[in-house]
C-alpha positions in Angstrom: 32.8 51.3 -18.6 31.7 47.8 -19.3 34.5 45.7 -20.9 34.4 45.1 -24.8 35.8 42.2 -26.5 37.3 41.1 -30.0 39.2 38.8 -31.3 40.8 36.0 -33.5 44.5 33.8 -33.5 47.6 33.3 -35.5 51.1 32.9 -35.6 51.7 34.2 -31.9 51.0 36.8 -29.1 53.4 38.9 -27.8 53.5 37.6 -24.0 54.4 39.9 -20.7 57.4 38.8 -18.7 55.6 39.4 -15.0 52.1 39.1 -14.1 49.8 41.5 -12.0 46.7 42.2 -11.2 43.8 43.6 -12.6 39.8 44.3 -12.8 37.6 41.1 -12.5 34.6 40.0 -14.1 32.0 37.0 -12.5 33.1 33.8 -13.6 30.1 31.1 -13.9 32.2 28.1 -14.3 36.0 26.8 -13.7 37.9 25.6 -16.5 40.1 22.3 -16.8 43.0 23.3 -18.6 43.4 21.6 -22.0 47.2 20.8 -23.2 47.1 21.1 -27.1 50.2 22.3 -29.3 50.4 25.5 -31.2 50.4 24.9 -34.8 52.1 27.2 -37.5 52.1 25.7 -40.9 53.7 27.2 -44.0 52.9 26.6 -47.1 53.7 28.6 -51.0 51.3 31.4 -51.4 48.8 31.1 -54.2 49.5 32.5 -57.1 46.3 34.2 -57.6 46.9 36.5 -54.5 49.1 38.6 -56.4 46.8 39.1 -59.2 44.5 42.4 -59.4 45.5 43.7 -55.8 46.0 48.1 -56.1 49.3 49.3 -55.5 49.6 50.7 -52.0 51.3 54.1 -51.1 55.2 53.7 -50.2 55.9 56.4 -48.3 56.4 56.4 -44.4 53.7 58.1 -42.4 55.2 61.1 -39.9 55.2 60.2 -36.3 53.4 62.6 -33.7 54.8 64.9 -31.4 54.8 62.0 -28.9 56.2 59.2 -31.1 58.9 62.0 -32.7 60.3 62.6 -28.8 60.1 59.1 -27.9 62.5 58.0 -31.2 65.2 60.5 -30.2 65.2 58.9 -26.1 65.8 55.9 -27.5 68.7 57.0 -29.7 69.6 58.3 -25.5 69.4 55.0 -24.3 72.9 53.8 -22.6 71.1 50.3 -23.6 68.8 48.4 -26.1 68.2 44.9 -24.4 68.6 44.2 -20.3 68.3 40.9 -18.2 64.6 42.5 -16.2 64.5 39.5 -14.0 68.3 40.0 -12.8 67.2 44.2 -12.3 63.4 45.3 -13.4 65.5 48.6 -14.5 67.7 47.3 -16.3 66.5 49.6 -19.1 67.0 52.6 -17.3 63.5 54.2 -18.2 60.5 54.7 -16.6 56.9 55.1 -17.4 55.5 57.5 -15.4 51.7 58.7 -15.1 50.0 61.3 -12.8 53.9 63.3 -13.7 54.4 66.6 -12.9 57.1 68.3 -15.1 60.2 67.1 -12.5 62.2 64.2 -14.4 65.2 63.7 -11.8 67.9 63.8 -13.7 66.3 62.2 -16.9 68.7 62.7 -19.9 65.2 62.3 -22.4 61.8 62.5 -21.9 58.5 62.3 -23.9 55.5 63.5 -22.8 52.0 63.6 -23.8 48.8 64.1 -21.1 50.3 63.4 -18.0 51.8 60.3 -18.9 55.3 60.7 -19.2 58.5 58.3 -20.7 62.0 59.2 -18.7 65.3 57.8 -20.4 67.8 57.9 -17.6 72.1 57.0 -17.8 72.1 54.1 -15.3 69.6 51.8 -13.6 70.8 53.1 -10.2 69.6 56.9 -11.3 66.6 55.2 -13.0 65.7 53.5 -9.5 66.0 57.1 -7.8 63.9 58.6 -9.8 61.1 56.3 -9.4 61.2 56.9 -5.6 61.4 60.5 -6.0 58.7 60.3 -8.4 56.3 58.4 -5.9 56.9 60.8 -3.0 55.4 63.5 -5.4 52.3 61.6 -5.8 53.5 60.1 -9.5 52.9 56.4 -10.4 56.2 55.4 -11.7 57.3 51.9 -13.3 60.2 50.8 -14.9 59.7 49.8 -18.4 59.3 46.4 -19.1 59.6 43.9 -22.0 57.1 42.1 -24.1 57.6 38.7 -25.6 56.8 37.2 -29.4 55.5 33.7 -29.2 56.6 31.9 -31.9 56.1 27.9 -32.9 56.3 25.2 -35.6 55.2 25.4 -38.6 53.3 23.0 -41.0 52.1 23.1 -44.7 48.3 24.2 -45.1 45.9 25.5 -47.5 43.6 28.4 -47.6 40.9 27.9 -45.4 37.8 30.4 -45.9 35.5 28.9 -42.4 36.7 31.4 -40.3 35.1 34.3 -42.1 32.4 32.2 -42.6 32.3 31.3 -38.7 32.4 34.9 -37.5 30.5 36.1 -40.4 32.5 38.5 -42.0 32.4 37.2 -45.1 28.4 37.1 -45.5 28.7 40.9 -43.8 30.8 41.8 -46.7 28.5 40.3 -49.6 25.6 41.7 -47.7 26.0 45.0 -46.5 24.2 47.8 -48.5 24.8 50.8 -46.2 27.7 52.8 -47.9 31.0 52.0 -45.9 33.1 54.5 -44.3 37.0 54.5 -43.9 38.2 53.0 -40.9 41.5 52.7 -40.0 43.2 50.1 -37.6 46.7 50.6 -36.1 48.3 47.4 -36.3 51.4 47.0 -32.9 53.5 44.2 -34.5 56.7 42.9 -35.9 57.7 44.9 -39.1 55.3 43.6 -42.1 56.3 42.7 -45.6 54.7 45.5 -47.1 54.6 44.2 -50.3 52.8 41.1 -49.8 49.8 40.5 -52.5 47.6 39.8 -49.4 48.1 43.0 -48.6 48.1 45.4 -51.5 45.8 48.8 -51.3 45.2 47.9 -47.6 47.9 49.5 -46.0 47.6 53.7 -45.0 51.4 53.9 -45.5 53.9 51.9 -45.3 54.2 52.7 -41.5 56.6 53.9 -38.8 59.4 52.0 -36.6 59.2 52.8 -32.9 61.3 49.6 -32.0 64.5 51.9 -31.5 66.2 50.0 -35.0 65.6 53.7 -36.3 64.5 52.3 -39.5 61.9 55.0 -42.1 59.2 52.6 -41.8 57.8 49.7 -40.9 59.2 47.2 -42.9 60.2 43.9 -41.8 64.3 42.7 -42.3 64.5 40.9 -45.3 68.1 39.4 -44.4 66.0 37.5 -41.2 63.5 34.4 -41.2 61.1 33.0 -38.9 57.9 33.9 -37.0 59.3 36.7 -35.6 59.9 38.4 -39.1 56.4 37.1 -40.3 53.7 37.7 -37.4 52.9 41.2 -38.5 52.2 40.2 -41.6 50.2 37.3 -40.8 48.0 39.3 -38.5 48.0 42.0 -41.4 46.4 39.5 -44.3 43.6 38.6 -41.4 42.4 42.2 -41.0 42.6 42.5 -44.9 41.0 39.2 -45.6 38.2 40.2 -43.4 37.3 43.8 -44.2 35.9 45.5 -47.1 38.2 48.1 -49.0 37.1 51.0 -47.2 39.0 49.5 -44.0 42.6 50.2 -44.3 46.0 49.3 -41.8 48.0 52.0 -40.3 51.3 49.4 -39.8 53.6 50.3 -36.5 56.6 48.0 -36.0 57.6 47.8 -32.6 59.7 44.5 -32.1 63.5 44.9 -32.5 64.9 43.1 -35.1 66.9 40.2 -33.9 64.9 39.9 -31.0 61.4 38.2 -30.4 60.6 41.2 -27.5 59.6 45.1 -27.7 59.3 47.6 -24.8 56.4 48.9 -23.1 57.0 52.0 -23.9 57.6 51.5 -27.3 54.3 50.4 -27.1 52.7 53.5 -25.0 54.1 55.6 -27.6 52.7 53.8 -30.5 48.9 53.9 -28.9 49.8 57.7 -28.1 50.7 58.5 -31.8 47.8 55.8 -33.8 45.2 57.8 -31.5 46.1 61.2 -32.6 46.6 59.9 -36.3 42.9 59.0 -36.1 43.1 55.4 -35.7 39.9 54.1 -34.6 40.7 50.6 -34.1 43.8 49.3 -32.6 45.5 45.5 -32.5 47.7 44.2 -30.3 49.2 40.7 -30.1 50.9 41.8 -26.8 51.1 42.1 -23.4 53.2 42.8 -20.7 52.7 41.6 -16.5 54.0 45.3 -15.7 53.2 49.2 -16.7 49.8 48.3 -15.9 49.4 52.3 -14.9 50.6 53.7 -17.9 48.4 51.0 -19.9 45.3 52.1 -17.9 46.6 56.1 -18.6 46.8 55.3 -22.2 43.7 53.0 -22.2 41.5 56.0 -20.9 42.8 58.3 -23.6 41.7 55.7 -26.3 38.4 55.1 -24.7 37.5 58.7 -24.4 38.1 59.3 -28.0 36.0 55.9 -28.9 39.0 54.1 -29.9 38.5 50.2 -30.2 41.4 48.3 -28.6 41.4 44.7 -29.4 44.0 42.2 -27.7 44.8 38.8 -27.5 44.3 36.5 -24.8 47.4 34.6 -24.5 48.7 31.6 -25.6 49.7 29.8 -22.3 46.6 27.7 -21.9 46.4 29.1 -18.7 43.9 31.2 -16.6 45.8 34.6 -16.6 44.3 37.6 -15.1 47.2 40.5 -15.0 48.3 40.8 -18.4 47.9 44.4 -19.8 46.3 45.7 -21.8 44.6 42.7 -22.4 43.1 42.8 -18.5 42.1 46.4 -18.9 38.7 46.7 -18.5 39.0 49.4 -22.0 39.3 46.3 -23.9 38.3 43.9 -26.4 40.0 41.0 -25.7 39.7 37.7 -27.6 40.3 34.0 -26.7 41.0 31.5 -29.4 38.2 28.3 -30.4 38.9 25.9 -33.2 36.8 25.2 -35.9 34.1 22.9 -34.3 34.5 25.9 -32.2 35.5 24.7 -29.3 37.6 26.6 -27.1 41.8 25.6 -28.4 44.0 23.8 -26.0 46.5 27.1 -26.2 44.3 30.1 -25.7 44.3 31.8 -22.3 41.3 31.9 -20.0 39.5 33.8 -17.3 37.8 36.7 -16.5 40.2 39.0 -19.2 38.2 37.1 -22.0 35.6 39.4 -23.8 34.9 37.2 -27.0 36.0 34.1 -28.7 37.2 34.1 -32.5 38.9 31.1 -34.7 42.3 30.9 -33.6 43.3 27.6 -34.9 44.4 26.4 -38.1 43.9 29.7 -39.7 45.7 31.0 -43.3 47.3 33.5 -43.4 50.3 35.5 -45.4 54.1 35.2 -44.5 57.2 34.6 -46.5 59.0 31.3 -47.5 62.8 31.0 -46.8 64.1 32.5 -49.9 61.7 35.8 -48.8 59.2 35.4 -51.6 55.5 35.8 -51.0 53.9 32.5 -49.5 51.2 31.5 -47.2 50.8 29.8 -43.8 48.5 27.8 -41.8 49.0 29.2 -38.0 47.7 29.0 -34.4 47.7 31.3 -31.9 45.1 34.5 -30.2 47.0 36.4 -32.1 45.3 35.8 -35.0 41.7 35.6 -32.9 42.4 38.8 -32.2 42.7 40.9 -35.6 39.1 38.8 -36.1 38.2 40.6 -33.2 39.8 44.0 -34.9 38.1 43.3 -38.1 34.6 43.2 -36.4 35.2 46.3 -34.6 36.2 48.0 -38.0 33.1 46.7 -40.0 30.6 47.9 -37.9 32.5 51.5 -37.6 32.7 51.4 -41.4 28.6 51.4 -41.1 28.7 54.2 -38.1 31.4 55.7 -37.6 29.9 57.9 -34.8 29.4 54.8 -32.5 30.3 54.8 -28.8 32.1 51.9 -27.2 29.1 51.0 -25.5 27.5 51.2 -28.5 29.4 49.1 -30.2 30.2 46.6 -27.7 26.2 46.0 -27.4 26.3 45.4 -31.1 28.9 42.7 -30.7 27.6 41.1 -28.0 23.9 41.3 -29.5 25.2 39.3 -32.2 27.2 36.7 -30.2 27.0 33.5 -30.7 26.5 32.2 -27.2 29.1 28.9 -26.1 29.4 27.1 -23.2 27.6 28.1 -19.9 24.5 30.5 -20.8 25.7 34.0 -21.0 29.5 35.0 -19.8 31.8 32.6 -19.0 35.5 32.0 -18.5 36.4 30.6 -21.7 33.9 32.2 -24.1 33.7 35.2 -22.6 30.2 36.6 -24.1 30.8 34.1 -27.2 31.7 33.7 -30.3 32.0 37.0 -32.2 29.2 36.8 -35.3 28.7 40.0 -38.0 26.0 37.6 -39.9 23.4 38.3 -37.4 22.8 41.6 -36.7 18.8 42.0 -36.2 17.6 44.5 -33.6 13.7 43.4 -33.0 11.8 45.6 -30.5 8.0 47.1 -30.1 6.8 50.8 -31.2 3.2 51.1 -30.4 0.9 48.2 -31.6 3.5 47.5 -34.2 7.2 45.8 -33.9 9.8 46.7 -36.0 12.8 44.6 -37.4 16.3 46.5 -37.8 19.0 44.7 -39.9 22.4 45.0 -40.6 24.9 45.9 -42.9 21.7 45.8 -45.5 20.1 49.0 -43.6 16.3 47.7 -43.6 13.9 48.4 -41.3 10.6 46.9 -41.7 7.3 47.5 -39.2 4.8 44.6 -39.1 1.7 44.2 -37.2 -1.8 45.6 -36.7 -2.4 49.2 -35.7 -0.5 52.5 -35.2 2.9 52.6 -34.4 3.9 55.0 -30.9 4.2 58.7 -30.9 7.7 60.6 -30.0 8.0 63.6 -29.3 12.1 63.8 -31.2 13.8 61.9 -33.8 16.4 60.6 -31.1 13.8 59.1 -29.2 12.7 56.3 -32.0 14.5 52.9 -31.4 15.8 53.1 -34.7 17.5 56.5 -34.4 21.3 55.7 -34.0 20.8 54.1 -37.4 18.9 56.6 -39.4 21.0 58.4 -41.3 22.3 54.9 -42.6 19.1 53.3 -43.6 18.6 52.1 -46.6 14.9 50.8 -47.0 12.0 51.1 -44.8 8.7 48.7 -45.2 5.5 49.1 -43.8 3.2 46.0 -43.6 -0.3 46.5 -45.1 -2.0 46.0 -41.8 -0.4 49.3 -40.5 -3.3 51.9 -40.1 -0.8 54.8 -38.5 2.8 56.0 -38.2 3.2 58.3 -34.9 4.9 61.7 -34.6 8.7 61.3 -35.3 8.6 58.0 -36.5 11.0 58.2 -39.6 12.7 61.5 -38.7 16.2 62.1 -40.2 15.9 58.7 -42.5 17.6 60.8 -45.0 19.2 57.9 -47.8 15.8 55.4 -46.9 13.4 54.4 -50.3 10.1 54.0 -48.9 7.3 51.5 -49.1 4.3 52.0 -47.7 1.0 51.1 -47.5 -2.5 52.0 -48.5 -4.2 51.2 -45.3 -2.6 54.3 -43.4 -5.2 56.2 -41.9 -2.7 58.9 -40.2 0.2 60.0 -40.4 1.5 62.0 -37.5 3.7 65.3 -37.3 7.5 65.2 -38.1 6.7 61.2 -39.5 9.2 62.0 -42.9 10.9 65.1 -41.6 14.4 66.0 -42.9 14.2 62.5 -45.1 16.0 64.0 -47.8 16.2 61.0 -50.1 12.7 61.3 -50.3 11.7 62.5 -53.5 8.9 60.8 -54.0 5.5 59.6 -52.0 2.2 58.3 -52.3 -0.4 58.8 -49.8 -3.0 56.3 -50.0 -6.8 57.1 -50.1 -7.8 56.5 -46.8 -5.0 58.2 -45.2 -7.2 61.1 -42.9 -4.6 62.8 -41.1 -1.0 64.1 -41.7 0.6 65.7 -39.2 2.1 69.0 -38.6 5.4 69.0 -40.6 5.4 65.8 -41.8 7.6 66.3 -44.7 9.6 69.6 -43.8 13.1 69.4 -44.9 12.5 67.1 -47.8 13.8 68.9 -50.6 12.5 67.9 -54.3 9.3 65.7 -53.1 6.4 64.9 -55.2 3.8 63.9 -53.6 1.3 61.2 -55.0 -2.1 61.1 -53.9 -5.9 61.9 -54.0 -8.0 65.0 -53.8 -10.3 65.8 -50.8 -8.1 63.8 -48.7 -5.0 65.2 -46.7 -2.5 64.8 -49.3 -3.0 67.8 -51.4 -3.0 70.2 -48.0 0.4 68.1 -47.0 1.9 68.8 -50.2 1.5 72.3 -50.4 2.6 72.9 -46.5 5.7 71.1 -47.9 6.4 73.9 -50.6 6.1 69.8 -52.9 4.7 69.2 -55.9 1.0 67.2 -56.2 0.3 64.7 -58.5 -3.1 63.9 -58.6 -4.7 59.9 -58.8 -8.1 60.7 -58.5 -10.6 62.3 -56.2 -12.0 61.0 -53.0 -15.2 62.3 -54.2 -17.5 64.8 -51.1 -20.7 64.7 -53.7 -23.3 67.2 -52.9 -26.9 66.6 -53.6 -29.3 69.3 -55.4 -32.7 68.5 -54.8 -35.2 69.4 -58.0 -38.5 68.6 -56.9 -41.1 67.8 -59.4 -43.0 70.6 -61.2 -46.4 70.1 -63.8 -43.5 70.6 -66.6 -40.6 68.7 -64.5 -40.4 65.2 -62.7 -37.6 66.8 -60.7 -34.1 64.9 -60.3 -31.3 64.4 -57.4 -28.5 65.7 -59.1 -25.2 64.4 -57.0 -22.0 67.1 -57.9 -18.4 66.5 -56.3 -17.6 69.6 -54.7 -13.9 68.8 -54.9 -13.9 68.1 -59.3 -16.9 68.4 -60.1 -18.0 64.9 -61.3 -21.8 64.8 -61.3 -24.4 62.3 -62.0 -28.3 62.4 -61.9 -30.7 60.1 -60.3 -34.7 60.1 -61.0 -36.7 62.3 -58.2 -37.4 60.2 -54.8 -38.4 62.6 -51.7 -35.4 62.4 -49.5 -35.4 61.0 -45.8 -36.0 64.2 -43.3 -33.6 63.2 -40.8 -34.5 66.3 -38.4 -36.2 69.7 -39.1 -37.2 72.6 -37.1 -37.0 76.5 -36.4 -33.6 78.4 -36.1 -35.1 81.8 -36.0 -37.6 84.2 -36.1 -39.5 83.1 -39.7 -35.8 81.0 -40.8 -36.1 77.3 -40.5 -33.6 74.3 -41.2 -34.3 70.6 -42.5 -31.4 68.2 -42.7 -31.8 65.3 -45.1 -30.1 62.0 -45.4 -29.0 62.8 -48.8 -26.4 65.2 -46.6 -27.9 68.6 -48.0 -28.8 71.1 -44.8 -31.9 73.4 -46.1 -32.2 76.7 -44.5 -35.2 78.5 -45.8 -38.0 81.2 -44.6 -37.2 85.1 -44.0 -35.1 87.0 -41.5 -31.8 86.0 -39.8 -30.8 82.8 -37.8 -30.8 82.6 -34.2 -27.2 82.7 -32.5 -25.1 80.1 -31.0 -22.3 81.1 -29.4 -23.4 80.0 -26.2 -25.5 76.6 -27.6 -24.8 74.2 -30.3 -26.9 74.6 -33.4 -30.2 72.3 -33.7 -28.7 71.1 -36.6 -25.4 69.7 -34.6 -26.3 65.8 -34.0 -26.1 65.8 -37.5 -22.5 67.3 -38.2 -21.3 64.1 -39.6 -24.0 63.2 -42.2 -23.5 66.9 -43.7 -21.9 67.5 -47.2 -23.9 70.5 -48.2 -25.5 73.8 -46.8 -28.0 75.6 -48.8 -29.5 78.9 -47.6 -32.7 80.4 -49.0 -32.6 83.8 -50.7 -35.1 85.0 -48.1 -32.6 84.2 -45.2 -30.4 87.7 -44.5 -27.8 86.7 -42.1 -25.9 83.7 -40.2 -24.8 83.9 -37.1 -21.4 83.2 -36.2 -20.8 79.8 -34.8 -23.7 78.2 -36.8 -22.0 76.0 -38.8 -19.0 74.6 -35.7 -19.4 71.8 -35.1 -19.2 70.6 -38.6 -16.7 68.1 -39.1 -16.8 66.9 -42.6 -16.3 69.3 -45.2 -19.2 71.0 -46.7 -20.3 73.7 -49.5 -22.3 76.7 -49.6 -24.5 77.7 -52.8 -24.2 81.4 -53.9 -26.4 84.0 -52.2 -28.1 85.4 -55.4 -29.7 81.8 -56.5 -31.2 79.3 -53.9 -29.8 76.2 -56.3 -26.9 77.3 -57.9 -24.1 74.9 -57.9 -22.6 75.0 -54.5 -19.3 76.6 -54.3 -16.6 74.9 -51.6 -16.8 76.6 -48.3 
């Protein structure tokens, strides 16, 4: 699977102790390495934040079967901190994937699809184990640590350029399509889960897999420091950035006291966000080990269309084996400043996916007393819940996409920096909600496809292209979610298909449609009301089965009345495309004679004085029977007996089938032949047998 990306910077990224390798993508330039400070700046929270925020629920969310198991190995553990460098098992655990049920002598395990965490007494048995493991075809690792980065911090103001730089805020104000929930599993420090900032936003108030065996995820209030406030920093960026609908599933992972958490804390937490429906995860993390049980853990995310976002790093260093970040599963995000260029700090390479703000950035956090307060900070960790917040935006519109699908939405709307296309530093560029236009071609015509409003408008001259499904228009990932379709007045035809399954879309179209073809409104169930044009000549098979409650608006004699009653709609009439059929009265000693012109559809009439009509053809179509065709459109079949057959010949009468509104037959004439009339292709009237000029009835 191609590589996403996502991504904005704060406070920090949790950094991996080792380094290994990973997946590479092409890299089209080097990069000089830039040496700029991290900056974190606190500052006292405005007091309008804690004004008109919701309440958010207070009690703990269960963990999974995984995440249960994996709380009562740690309470197992002979150990909660080790020197790794001095023995990499120091722990005396293992992350196993490919396992198969035999643990070695493991006093806990946790388990969940092959992927396995073993607690063992000593490093010594933990060391075993792992060899065992291998020689049974296992990929076992010992667990590993993940580092906090934490810096200074300085007094700053809210700053609202960000949003506006990745467009979030201008999705936000814009979007028309109804939002669904989304919610994002934030891997962090604990959270201060009563912060303004964050009020209504939070699914719980979260779960502590750090081993401090705490009910939730709540930060310590008796610490201080950018350890205690990163979650919650990260946290106010996803809020800040999202519309209500998106809410935070909070998981603290980092042991209090410490600036580090486990890889396998962090396995477990993926595990258990996943099967609590999670669709989005972020991660300010990484570690240089466990890339196996990443990559295990990665594929069960991926498969299930779960977003991963992760930071880049904060080393200011090209860095290609941190995981996940190096997966090729995620969305991982480098950090650019506000003239956005890239930051001094952020990380580099092929790992990058997309670039976010990442410097100077507001956010929420504490002061010293533990009181509300905000912070101006630095870091990819705070490009990356940017990243996170894209990711659950355009979910909240869809939340059926694919991570292809997605990931071509986010890099469609890319804001391209540096070298043209993907580079090392900018990956695909910088991420950008405020310009999501899909422009394509559909026939003669090309269509325009915008986001979060749901339009879709068709311009051009012509007909638009035939399909012969729903899922095969351009448009059909979105159609359930549009909200407003437009068709230019130069349109002249919509093809079979074209707005299948555009259920919630308020049309407008045009009165220069001259067809409509099968399916074109099928199963557009916000359709309730349409009107057909006069000149529209053709509509399809089907064209508006499945739309419940429809009225449709149109004219007589034209295919809307036909269409509406196929449709089980009602009609409402606006007139009558009149098919007038001319009476010839020729003059008498006691009458000058008249044309008398009747509409065969309502019945509007009006007289004209006599004038011989123009013979357009005339001859014999039977023994003693013999036709005349005029250019007033009447076909006069006169004389005595029965008209010659034409099953096997066209009718004499047949170069004139267009020019013919009107068929009378003389009372002498005692049968027609089948076929006679075939070829006819406008609609015509027959007069009543008993009276050579009585009005004519429709045929």
């Amino acid at each position: 699977m191609d590589r996403l990306c996502a991504g904005l910077s704060a406070g920090g990224v949790l950094r991996g102790v080792l380094l290994a390798g990973r997946e590479t993508k092409p890299m089209s330039r080097r990069y000089t390495r830039r040496g700029t400070a991290l900056l974190l700046v606190l500052t006292l929270l405005v007091s309008m934040l804690g004004a008109a925020l919701p309440v958010m629920q207070k009690s703990g969310a269960a963990s999974g079967t995984f995440a249960t198991a994996y709380t009562a190995l740690l309470e197992k553990a002979p150990v909660a901190q080790a020197d790794l460098e001095r023995d990499p098992y120091g722990l005396c655990r293992l992350v196993v994937t490919g396992y198969g049920g035999k643990d070695y002598g493991a006093v806990a395990a946790a388990v969940t699809d092959g992927l396995a965490i073993l607690q063992y007494d000593t490093p010594l048995a933990a060391r075993k184990a792992a060899v065992q493991l291998a020689q049974d075809g296992a990929t076992a690792e010992p667990d590993s640590l993940c580092q906090l980065e934490t810096d200074t911090n300085l007094t700053g103001n809210l700053c609202p350029w960000a949003g506006e730089m990745v467009g979030t805020t201008a999705f936000c104000a814009r979007r028309q399509i109804p939002g669904h929930r989304v919610v994002i599993a934030q891997i962090d420090t604990g959270f201060m889960l009563d912060h303004p900032a964050l009020q209504g936003r939070l699914v719980s108030d979260g779960i502590d897999l750090s081993g401090d065996g705490r009910a939730n995820a709540a930060y310590d209030t008796r610490q201080r420091g950018a350890t205690y406030w990163h979650a919650t920093a990260v946290a106010s960026v996803l809020a800040g950035n999202t519309d209500e609908n998106v809410k935070i599933l909070p998981y603290k992972v980092v042991r209090f006291g410490t600036d580090t958490c486990t890889a396998s804390a962090v396995l477990a937490t993926m595990e258990d966000a996943v099967a609590k429906g999670a669709r989005v995860l972020n991660m300010s993390l990484s570690t240089s080990q466990n890339r196996a049980g990443f990559a295990a853990m990665m594929d069960k995310a991926a498969a299930l269309g779960v977003a991963v976002c992760c930071s880049a790093g904060n080393v200011g260093a090209q860095i290609s084996n941190r995981y996940p970040s190096a997966l090729p599963q995620a969305i991982t995000v480098s950090a650019v400043t506000a003239d956005k260029t890239v930051a001094g700090f952020s990380n580099y390479g092929d790992l990058v996916d997309y670039c976010a703000p990442g410097s100077h950035i507001t956010v929420a956090t504490m002061d010293s007393g533990g009181a509300p307060a905000a912070t101006t900070a630095s870091g990819t960790s705070l490009s990356c819940p940017y990243g996170a917040a894209c990711c659950a935006l355009l979910l909240s519109l869809h939340p059926d996409l694919t991570l292809d699908q997605l990931n071509a939405l986010l890099q469609g709307s890319a804001e391209d920096l540096g070298d043209p296309g993907f580079d090392p530093i900018y990956g695909n560029g910088l991420l950008r909600l405020d310009n999501l236009t899909q422009t394509g071609t559909t026939g003669n015509l090309t269509y325009t496809l915008t986001l979060p409003e749901g339009t879709l408008a068709l311009t051009g001259t012509g007909d638009g292209a035939d399909y012969d499904r729903a899922a095969a228009t351009p448009w059909a990932l979105w159609a359930e979610e549009l909200q407003q379709i437009t068709v230019a007045d130069t349109v002249t035809g919509l093809g079979n298909f074209t707005f299948s399954g555009c259920q919630n879309a308020v049309f407008t179209l045009p009165e220069t449609l001259q067809r409509l073809g099968a399916y074109v409104f099928e199963n557009c169930k916000g359709l309730h009301t349409i009107t057909l044009p006069r000149n529209v000549v053709q509509v399809g098979t089907g064209a508006f089965s499945g739309c419940s409650d429809l009225t449709v608006r149109g004219w007589r004699n034209t295919p809307a009345p036909r269409a509406a009653a196929a449709a089980g709609a009602a009609f409402l009439p606006l007139g009558c495309v009149h098919n007038y059929v001319c009476q010839i009265l020729r003059p008498t000693d006691t009458d000058p004679g008249s044309l008398t012109y009747t509409c065969a559809v309502c019945g509007d009439t009006y007289t004209e004085p006599y004038a011989e009509p123009q013979v357009l053809g005339s001859g014999s179509c039977g023994r003693g029977v013999n036709w005349t065709c005029y250019a007033t459109g009447q076909l006069e079949i006169t004389g005595a007996g029965r008209l010659s057959a034409y099953s096997s010949s066209a009718a004499p009468w047949a170069a004139y089938a267009d020019t013919v509104s009107s068929v009378f037959i003389g009372q002498g004439v005692t049968g027609v032949t089948g076929y006679a009339f075939a070829d006819m292709r406008r609609r015509f009237c027959l007069p009543g047998s008993c009276n050579r000029w009585r009005a004519p009835l429709p045929f």
